[in-house]
C-alpha positions as CSV (number, residue, x, y, z in Angstrom):
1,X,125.0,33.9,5.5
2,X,128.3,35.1,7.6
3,X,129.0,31.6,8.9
4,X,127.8,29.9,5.4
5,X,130.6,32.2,3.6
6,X,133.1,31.1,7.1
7,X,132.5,27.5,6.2
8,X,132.8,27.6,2.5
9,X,136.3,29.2,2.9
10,X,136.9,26.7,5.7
11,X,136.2,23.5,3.4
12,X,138.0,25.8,0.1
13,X,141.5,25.8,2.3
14,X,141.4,22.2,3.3
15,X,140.8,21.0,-0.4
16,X,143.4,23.2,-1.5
17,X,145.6,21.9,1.5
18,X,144.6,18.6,0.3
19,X,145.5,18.9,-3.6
20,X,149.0,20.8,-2.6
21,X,149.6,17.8,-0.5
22,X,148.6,15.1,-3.1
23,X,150.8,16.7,-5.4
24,X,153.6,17.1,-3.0
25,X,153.8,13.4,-2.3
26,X,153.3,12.4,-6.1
27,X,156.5,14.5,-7.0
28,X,157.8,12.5,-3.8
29,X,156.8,9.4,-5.3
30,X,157.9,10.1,-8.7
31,X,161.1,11.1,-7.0
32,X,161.6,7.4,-5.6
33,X,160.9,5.9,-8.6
34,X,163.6,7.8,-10.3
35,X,166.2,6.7,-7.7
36,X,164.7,3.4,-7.6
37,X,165.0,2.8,-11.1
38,X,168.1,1.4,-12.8
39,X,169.6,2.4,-16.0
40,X,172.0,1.4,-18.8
41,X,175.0,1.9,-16.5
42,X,173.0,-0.5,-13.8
43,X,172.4,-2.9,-16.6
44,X,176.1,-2.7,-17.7
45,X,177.0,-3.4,-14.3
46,X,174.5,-6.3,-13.4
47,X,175.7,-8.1,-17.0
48,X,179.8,-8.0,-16.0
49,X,179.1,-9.5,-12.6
50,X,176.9,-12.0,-14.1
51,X,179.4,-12.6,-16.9
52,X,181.8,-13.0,-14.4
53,X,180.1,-15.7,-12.3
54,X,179.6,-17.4,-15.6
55,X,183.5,-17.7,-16.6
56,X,184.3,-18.8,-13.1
57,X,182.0,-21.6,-13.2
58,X,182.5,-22.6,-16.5
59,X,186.2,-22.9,-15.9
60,X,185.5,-24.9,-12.9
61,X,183.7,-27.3,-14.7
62,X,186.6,-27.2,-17.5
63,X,188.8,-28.1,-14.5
64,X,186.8,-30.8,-13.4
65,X,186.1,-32.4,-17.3
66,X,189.8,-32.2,-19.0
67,X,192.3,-31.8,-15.7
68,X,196.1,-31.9,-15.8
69,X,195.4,-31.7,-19.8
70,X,193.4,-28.3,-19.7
71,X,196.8,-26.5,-20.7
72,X,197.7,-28.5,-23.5
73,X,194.4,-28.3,-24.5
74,X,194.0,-24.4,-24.0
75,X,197.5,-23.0,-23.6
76,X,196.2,-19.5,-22.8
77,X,195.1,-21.7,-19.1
78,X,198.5,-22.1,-18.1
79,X,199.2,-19.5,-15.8
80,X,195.9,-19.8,-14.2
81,X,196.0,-23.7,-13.9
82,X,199.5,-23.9,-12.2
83,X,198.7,-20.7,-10.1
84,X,195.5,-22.8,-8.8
85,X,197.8,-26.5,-8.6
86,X,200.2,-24.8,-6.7
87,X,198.4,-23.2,-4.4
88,X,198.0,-26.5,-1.7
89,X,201.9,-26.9,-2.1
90,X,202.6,-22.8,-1.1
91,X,200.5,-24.0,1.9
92,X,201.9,-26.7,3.2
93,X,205.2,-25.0,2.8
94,X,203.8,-22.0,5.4
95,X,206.2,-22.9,8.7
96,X,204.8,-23.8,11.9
97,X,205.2,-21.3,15.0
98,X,208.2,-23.6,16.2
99,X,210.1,-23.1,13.0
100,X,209.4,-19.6,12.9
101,X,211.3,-19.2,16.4
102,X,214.1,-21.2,15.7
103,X,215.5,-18.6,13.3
104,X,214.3,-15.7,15.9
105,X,218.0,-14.1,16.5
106,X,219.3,-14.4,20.3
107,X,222.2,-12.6,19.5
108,X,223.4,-9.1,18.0
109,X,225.3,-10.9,15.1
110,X,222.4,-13.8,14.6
111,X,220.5,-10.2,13.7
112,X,222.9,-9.0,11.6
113,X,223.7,-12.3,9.9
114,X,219.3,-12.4,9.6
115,X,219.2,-8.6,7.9
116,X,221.9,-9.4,5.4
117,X,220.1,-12.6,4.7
118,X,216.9,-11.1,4.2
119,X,218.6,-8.4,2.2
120,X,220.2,-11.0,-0.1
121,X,216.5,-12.8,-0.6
122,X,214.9,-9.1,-1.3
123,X,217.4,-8.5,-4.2
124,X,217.0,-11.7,-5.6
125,X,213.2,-11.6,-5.6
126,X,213.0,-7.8,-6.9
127,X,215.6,-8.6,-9.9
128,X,213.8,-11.8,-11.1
129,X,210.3,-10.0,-10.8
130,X,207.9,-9.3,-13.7
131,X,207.4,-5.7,-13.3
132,X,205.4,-4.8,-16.1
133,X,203.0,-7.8,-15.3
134,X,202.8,-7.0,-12.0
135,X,202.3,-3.6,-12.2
136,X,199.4,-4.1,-14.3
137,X,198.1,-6.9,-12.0
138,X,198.1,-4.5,-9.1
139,X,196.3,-2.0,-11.5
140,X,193.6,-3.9,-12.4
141,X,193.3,-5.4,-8.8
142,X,193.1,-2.4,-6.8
143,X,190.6,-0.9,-9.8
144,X,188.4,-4.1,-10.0
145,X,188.3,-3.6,-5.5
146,X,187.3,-0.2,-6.0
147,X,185.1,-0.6,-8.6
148,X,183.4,-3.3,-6.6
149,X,183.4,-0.8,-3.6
150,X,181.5,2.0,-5.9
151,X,179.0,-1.0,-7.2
152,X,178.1,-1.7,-3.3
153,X,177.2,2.1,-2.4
154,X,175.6,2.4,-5.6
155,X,173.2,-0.3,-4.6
156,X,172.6,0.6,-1.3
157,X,171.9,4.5,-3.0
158,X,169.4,2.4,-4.9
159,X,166.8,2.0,-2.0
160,X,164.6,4.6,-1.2
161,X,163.3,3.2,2.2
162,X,165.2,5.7,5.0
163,X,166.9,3.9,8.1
164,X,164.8,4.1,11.1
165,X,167.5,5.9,12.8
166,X,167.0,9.3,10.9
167,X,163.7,8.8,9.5
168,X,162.5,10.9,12.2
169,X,164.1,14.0,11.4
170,X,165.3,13.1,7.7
171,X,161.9,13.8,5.2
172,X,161.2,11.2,2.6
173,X,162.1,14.0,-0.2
174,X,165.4,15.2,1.3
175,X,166.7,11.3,1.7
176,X,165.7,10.6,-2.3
177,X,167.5,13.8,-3.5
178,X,170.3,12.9,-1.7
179,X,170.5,9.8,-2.9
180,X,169.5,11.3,-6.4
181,X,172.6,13.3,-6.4
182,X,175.1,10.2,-4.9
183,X,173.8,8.7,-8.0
184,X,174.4,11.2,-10.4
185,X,178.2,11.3,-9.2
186,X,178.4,7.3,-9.0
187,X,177.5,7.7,-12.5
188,X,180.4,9.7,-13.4
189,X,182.6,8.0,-11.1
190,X,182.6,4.9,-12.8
191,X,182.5,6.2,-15.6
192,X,185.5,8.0,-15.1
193,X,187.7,5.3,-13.3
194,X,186.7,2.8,-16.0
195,X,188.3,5.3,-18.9
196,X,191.4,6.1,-16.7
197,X,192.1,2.5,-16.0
198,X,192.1,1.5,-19.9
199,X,193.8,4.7,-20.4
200,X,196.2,3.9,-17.6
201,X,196.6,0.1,-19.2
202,X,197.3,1.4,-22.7
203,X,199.9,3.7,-21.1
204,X,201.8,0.5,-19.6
205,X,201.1,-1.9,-22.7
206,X,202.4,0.3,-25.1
207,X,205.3,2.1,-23.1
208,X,204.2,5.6,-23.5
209,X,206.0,6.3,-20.4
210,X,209.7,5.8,-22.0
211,X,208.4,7.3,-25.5
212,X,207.2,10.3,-23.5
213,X,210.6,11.0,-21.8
214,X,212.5,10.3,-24.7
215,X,210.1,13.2,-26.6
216,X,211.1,15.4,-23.6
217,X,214.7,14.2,-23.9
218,X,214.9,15.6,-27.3
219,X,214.2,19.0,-26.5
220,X,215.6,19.2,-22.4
221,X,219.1,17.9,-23.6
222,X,220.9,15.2,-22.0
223,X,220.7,16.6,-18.2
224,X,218.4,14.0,-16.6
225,X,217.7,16.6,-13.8
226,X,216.1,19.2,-16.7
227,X,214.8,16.3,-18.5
228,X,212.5,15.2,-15.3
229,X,211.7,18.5,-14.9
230,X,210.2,18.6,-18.4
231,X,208.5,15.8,-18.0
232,X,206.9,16.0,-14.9
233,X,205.4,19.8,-16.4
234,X,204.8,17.9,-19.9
235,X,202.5,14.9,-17.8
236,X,201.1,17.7,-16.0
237,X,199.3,19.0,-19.0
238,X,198.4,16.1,-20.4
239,X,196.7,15.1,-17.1
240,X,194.8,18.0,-16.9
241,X,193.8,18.0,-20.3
242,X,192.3,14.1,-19.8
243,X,190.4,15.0,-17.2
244,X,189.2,17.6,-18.3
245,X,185.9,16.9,-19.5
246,X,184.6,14.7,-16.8
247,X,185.2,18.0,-14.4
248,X,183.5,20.3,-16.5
249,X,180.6,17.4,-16.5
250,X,180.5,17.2,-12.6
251,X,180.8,21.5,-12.3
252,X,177.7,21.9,-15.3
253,X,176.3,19.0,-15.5
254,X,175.6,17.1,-12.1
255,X,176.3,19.6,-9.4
256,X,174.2,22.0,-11.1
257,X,171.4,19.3,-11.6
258,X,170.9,19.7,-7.8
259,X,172.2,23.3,-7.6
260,X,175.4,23.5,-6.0
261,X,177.4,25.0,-8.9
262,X,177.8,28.9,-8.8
263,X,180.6,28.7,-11.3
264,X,180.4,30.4,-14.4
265,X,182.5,28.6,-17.3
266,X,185.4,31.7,-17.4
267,X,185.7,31.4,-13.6
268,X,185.9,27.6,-14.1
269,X,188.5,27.8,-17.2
270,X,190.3,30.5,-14.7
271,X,190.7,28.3,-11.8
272,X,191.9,25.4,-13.8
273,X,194.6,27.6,-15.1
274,X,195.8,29.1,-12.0
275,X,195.9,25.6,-10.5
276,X,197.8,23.8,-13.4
277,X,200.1,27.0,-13.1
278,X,200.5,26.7,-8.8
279,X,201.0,22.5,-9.4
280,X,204.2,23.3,-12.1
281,X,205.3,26.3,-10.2
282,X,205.4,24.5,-6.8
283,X,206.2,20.9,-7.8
284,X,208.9,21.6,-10.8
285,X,211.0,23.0,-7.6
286,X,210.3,20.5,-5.4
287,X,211.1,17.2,-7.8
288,X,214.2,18.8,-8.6
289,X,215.4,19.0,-5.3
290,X,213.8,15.1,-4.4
291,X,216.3,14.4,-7.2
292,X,219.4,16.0,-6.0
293,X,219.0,14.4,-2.7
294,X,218.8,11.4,-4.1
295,X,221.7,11.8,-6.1
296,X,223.6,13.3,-3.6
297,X,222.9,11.4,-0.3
298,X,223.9,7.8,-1.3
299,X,222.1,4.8,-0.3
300,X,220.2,6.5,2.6
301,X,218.7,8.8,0.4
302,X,215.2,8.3,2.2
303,X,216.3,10.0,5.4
304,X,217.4,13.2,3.6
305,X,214.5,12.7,0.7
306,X,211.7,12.5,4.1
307,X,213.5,15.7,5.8
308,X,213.1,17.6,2.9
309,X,209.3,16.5,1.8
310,X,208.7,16.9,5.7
311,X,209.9,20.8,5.6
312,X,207.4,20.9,2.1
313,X,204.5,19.6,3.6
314,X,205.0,22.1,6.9
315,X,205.4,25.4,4.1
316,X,202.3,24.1,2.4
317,X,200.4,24.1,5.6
318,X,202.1,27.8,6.2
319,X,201.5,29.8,2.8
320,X,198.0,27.6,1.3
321,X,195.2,29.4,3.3
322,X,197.6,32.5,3.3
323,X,198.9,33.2,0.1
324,X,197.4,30.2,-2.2
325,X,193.4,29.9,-1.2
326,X,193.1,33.5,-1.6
327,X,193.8,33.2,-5.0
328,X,190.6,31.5,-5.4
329,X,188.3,33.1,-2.5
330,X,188.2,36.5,-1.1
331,X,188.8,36.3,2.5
332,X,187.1,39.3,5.0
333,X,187.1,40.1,8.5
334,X,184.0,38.3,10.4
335,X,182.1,41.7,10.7
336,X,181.4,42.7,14.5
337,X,178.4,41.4,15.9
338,X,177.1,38.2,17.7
339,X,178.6,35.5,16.3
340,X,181.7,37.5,16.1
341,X,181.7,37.8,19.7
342,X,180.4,34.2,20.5
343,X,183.1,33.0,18.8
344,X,185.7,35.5,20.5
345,X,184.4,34.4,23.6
346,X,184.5,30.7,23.2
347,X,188.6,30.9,22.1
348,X,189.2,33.1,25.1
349,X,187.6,31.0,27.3
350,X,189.7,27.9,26.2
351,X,192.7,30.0,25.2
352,X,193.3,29.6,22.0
353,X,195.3,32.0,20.7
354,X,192.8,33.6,18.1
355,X,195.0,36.2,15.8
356,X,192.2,36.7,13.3
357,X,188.8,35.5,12.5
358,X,187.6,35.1,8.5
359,X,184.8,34.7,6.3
360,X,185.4,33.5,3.0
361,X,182.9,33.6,0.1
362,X,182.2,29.9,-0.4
363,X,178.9,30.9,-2.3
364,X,180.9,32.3,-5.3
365,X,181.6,28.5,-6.6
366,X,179.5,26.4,-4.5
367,X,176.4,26.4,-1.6
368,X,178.7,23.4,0.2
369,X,179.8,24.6,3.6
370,X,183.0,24.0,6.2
371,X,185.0,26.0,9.0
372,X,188.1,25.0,10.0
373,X,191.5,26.7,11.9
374,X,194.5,27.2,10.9
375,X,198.2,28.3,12.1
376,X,201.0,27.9,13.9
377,X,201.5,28.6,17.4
378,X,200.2,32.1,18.7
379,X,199.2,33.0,15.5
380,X,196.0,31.2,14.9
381,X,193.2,32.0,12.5
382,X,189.5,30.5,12.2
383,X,188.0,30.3,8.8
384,X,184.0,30.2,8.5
385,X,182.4,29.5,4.9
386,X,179.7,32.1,4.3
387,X,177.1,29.2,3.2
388,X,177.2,27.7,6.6
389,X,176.6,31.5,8.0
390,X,173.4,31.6,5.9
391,X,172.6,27.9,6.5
392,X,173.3,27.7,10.8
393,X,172.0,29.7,13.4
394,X,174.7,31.7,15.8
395,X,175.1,28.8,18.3
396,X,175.0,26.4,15.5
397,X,177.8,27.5,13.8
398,X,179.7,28.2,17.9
399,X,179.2,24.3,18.0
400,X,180.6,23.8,14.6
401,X,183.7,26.5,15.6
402,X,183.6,23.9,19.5
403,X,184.1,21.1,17.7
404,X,187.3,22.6,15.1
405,X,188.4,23.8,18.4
406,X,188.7,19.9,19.6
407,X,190.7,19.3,17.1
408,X,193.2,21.8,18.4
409,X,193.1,20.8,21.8
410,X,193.6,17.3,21.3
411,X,196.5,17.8,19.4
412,X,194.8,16.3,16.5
413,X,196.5,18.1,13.4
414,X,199.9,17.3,14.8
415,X,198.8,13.4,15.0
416,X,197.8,13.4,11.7
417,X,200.7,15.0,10.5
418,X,202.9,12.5,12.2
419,X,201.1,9.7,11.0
420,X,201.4,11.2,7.2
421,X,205.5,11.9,8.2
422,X,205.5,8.3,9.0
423,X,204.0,7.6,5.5
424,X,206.3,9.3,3.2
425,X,209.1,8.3,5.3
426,X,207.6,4.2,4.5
427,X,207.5,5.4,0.8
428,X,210.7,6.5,0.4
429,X,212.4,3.6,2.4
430,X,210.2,1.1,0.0
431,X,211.7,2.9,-3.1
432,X,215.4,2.9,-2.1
433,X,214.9,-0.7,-2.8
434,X,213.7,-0.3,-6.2
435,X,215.6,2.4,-7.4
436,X,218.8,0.7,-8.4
437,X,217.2,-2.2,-10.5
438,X,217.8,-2.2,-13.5
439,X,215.9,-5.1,-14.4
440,X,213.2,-2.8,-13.1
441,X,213.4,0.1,-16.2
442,X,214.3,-2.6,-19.0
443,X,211.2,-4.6,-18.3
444,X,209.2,-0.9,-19.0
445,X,211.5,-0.3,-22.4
446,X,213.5,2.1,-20.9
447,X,216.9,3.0,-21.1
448,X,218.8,4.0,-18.2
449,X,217.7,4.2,-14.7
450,X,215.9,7.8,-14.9
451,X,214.8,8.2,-11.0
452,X,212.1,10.4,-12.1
453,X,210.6,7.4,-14.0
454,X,211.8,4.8,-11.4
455,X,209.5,6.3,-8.9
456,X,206.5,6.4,-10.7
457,X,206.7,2.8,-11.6
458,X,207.6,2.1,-7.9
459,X,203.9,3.6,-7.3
460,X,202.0,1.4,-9.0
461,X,203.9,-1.2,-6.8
462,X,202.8,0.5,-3.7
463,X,199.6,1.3,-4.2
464,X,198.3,-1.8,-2.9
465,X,199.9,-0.6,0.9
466,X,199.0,2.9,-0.1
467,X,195.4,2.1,0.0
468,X,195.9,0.1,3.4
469,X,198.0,3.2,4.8
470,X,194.8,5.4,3.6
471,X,192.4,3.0,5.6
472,X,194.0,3.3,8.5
473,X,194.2,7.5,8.5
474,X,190.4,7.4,7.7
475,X,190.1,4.8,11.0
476,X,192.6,7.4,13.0
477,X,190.5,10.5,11.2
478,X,187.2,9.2,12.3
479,X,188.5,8.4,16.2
480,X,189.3,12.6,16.1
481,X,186.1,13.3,14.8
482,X,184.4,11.4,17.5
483,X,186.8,12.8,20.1
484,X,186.2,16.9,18.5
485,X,182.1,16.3,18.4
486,X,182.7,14.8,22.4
487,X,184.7,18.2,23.0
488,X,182.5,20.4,21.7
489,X,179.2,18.5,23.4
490,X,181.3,18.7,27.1
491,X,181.6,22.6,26.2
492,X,177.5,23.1,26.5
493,X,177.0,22.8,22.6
494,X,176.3,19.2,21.9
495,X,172.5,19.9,20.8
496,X,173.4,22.5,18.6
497,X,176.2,20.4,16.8
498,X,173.8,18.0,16.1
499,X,171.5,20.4,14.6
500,X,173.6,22.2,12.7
501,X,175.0,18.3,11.9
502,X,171.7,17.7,10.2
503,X,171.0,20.7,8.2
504,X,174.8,20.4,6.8
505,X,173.9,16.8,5.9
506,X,170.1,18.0,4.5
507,X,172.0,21.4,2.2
508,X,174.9,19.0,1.2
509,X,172.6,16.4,0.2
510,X,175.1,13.9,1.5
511,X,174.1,10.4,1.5
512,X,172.3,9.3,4.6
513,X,172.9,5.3,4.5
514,X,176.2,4.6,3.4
515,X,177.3,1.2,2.8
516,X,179.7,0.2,6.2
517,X,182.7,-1.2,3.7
518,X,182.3,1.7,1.2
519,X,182.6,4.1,4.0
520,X,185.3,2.6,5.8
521,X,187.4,2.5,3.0
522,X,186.4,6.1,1.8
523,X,185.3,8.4,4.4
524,X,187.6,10.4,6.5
525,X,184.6,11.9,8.8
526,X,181.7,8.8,10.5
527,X,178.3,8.7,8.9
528,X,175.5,11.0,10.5
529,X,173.7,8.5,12.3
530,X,177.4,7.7,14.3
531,X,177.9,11.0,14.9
532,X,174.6,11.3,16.6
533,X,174.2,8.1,18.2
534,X,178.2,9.1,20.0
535,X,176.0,12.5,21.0
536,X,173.3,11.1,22.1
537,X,171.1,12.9,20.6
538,X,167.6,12.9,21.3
539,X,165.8,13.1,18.0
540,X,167.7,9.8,16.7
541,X,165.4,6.5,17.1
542,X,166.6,4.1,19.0
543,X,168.4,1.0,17.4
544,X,165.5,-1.5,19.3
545,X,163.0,0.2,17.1
């Protein structure tokens, strides 16, 4: 009767096994058809780019039907028809190598004679140029790039199979949600981008810019220095006010969909108020003295305007996780105990001069994690997010601490800062050639030569070398993120790191198979399967498999 009841209970506990099971993988499988499953936004997307391919071939066959007499025939073709004509000329006007080196200066005066000709050239081409048009060329191009960028990783976010690589320690269910949630804020993304490019298109087809400082003008007085001021606090506002809903969508909405948000909507209001305050109270000072330099210093005005945005950046870096993050986050003493003295061991044992050691309540807006260190000199500090306490194991979070540690040793911080010097220094050269335009302002309807505005034109102008500037820090970025993971692996920790790797990926819910041009162009850190692969790590599959 005894082993009747035994094997009753035995065959009970595997059904019920079995139905929990069943059930598990149909929420799994309803789970991949969600992600798997394209909506309106998809369907929006899928029609443009079809669209697209349509118009081209349609004026290819115009081309090919009607010829030189397409622009009488459609004026509105002009532009685009003598582009396209004169594109075999501009290229068999391109020099060969041996003209190029016969106007290589030999001498000291052939240079000079070769700068002021180039100089001559420059002004000629910047006062003849189409500034409004080109501006919103450049707009459009650099939004249609990343647009197209977005559409890629949304696609590959699309497939719900799981590289080989992580599918041994990845689960079916963790890769979907993650790509559930990369979905959710490609969504907004793109939604986003598309209303702040027609916002941003409106602004420069209608000239709100110049009507905007002329409103500010009214009140400030005539003092272009107050004037800027007044604008810059007046765009400010506005900026924040635009943006405003799609933030409080991506706080409410999406990251509590796949419960990251720990926000209530008064800490949410409160935080947006304290920053709008710390951007005018910190910037209004700054952009009055980036004027006065330039009005004081002449024609090399970038020198001076790079010493003093250099001496900015380093203060920021001083008083942000001192006197500015804690206005958001409570910062305590690690308490005493292992991990307190793990890490206290590890700094003395490299000697980094550890002054104190924090942990910041991360969990009061968000269950994302990070550590990182801060400081100047002997008077370093190591910061460690609560969540990755709860989410890491001791020697998890020493690997973590290892690899931040890297970053110090390897000098990485200052790199980065140099490159970023380097940068703004670029910037402000490139501007000092725009600034005294003229043609420049009239072409945006304004009168004057307001610096303030001058410079924010001059941006949409750069952003086209801004964006290769920014893909060449994430190339120098990911190097020192090989280079910190290698550091802390040589210390004794490199298991751990990748451990603790993979549950920061898994609680994040970061995507697991980025696209390779998306995250080239957008990520700062290397993709998880990189970072284990350069580890070696012993639960990644092979790449024969």
């Amino acid at each position: 009767m005894s082993d009747a009841k035994t094997e009753k209970a035995e065959k009970t506990g595997v059904t019920e096994g079995s139905v929990r099971a069943e059930a598990r993988d149909a929420a799994v499988d309803a789970q991949a058809r969600v992600v798997q499953q394209k909506g309106f936004l998809d369907d929006v997307i899928d029609g443009v780019q079809l669209g697209a391919m349509v118009i081209f071939f349609i004026c290819l066959v115009f081309v090919a039907i009607f010829g030189s007499s397409l622009p009488s025939i459609f004026p509105v073709t002009q532009p685009v028809y003598d582009a396209v004509m004169g594109l075999p000329q501009l290229l068999t006007q391109v020099p060969d190598m041996e003209t190029v080196l016969e106007y290589v200066p030999k001498t000291l005066d052939e240079a000079c004679e070769l700068r002021a000709s180039v100089s001559v050239w420059i002004a000629q081409v910047l006062h003849e140029l189409a500034y409004k048009q080109w501006v919103l060329g450049l707009s459009w191009a650099m939004y249609l790039w990343q647009t197209k960028l977005n559409i890629r990783q949304r696609d590959r976010l699309h497939d719900v199979r799981r590289p080989r690589g992580i599918a041994t320690f990845i689960s079916r269910q963790v890769y979907l949600e993650a790509n559930a949630y990369g979905l959710d804020k490609s969504s907004l993304l793109l939604v986003s981008e598309f209303f702040g490019q027609l916002l941003t298109t409106a602004i420069i087809v209608y000239d709100v810019i110049p009507w905007l400082w002329m409103q500010v003008g009214a009140v400030t007085g005539e003092s272009e220095l107050v004037q800027s001021v007044g604008f810059f606090v007046a765009a400010s506002v506005l900026s924040t006010v635009q943006g405003l809903p799609f933030d409080i969508y991506s706080t409410f909405v999406v990251e509590k969909k796949h419960g990251f948000n720990k926000q209530t909507m008064g800490l949410f209001w409160a935080d947006t108020l304290k920053s709008l305050l710390l951007v005018l109270a910190l910037g209004a000072p700054v952009l009055a003295g980036f004027l006065w330099v330039i009005e004081r210093t002449g024609e090399r005005f970038y020198l001076y305007a790079w010493a003093l945005m250099a001496g900015v950046q380093l203060l920021m870096i001083l008083i942000y996780p001192t006197v500015i993050q804690p206005m958001f986050n409570k910062f305590d003493p690690l308490p005493e105990g292992e991990l307190r003295e793990a890490i206290e061991g590890l700094a003395g044992r490299l000697e980094f001069p550890l002054k104190k050691l924090y942990m910041v309540d991360g969990s009061k807006r968000s269950s994302h994690s990070n550590a990182y260190v801060f400081g100047f000199f002997k008077a370093k500090r190591i910061v460690i997010y609560d969540t990755l306490i709860e989410q890491c194991t001791t020697e998890e979070i020493v690997a973590v601490v290892g690899h931040e540690l890297g970053h110090w040793k390897k000098s990485h911080t200052v790199r980065m800062l140099l490159m970023a010097q380097a940068q703004i220094l670029l910037i402000f050269y490139s501007f000092s050639c725009f600034v005294t335009e003229p043609h420049m302002y009239e072409s945006f309807g304004v009168e004057g030569m307001p610096v303030m505005l001058g410079f924010l034109f001059f941006q949409y102008l750069y952003e086209p070398l801004g964006m290769a500037l920014q893909f060449a820090t994430n190339v120098m970025s990911r190097i020192n993120e090989f280079q910190a993971d290698a550091f802390s692996r040589d210390l004794g920790y490199g298991e751990q790191l990748a451990s603790c790797l993979i549950k920061l990926q898994i609680e994040n819910k970061a995507t697991m198979n980025p696209d390779p041009l998306y995250s080239a162009f957008t990520y700062s850190h290397p993709p998880l399967v990189e970072r284990l692969d350069a580890l070696g790590n012993p639960h990644l599959a092979s790449k024969e498999e």
